[in-house]
N, C-alpha and C positions, 0 to 999 in steps of 0.2 A: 503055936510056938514056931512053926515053920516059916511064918511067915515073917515072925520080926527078925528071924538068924538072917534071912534074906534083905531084910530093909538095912539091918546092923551090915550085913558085907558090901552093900551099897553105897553106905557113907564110909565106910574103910576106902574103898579103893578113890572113890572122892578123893579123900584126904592125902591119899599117895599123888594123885594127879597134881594136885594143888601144892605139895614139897617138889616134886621134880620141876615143875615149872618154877617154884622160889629160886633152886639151888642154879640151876640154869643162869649165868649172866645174860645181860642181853647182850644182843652182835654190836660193836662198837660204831656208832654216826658213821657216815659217808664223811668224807672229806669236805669242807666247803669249797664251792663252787664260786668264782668270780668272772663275768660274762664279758666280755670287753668289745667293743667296735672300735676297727681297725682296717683302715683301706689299706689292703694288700690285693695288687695283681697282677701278679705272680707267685710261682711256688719261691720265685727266690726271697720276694718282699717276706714271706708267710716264715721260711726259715732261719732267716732273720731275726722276726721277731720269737720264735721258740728257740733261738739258741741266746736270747738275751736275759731269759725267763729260769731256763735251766736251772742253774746253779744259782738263783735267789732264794732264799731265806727264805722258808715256808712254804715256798712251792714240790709240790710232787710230781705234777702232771702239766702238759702243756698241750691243748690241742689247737689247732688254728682248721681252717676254712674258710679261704680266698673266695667263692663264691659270694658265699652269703658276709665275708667279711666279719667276721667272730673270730675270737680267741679266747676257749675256756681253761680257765687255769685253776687246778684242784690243790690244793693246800687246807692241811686245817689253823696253819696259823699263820696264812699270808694275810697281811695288810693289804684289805682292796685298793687305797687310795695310794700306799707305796710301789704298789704292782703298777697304776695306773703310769706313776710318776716316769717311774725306771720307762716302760716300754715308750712312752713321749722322749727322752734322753737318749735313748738308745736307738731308736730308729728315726727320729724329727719328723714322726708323724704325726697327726690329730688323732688323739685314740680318748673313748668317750665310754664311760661305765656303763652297763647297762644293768647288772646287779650285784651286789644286792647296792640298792642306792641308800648312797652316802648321804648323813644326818646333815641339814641345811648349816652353816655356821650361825652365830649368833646377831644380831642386828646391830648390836651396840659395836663391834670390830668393825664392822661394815661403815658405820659413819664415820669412826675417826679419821681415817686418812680422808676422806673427800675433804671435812673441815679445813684440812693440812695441808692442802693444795693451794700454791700460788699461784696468782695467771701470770704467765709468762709473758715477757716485753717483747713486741715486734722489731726483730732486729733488721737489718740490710741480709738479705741471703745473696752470700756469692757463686755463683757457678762455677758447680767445683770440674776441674779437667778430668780431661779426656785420659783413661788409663784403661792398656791392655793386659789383662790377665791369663797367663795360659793353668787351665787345673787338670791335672790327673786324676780322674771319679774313676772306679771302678761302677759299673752299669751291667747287669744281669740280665737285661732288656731295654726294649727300644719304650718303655713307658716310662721306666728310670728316665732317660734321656731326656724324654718330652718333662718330666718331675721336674728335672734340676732347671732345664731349660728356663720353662715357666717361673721357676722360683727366680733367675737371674732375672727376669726380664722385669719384675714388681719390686724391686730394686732401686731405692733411688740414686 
């Protein structure tokens, strides 16, 4: 008889372990995570793009890393593709998802506009004048500089 009182208090305490663990929520998901590449270098290009991010809708967190060129952004109900958007608008850089990667669009959008393209008439191109521009950039460093430069100079 000793020995079932013992097997009985066995599946008792069982049974307690298995209620405390029901009644227990679980801990709530991590926030999603949205990876970004992002030529920043410098710390100024890098705070730039975290003070564009801040105050967006859905975001919580913003880390960036000029090194390696990342920008992780924690939101659990940020839009990858509108994150994406903002940070190309707001800094006119090339920034490129790296996760979680965006569902392909559909084939059939993709052909309509080609369809819809007409070729264009070769017309006389005139040589447009000679015009000087003076601009006021704000530049954080001497690689902004060389940025804008290079962007003047591809310029037709």
């Amino acid at each position: 008889m000793e020995e079932k009182k013992v097997e009985d208090d066995g599946k008792k305490s069982e049974e307690k372990k298995e209620t405390k663990e029901e009644t227990t929520p679980p801990p709530p998901p991590p926030p999603q995570e949205i990876v970004l590449k992002v030529y920043m270098h410098c710390e100024g290009c890098a705070r730039k793009v975290r003070r564009c991010l801040k105050g967006f809708q859905g975001v919580e967190d913003v880390m960036t890393d000029c090194k390696s060129n990342k920008v992780v952004v924690k939101g659990e109900k940020a839009d990858p593709l509108k994150v994406l958007e903002r940070v190309q608008r707001k800094s006119h850089k090339q920034v490129e998802l790296l996760s979680p990667i965006p569902k392909p669009p559909s084939t059939a959008e993709d052909k309509k506009p080609e369809e819809n393209e007409k070729p264009k008439s070769d017309e006389k191109k005139e040589e447009p004048q000679v015009i000087m521009v003076v601009l006021k950039v704000h530049m954080h460093c001497e690689a902004c500089a060389q940025g804008i430069k290079k962007r003047i100079q591809r310029m037709k």
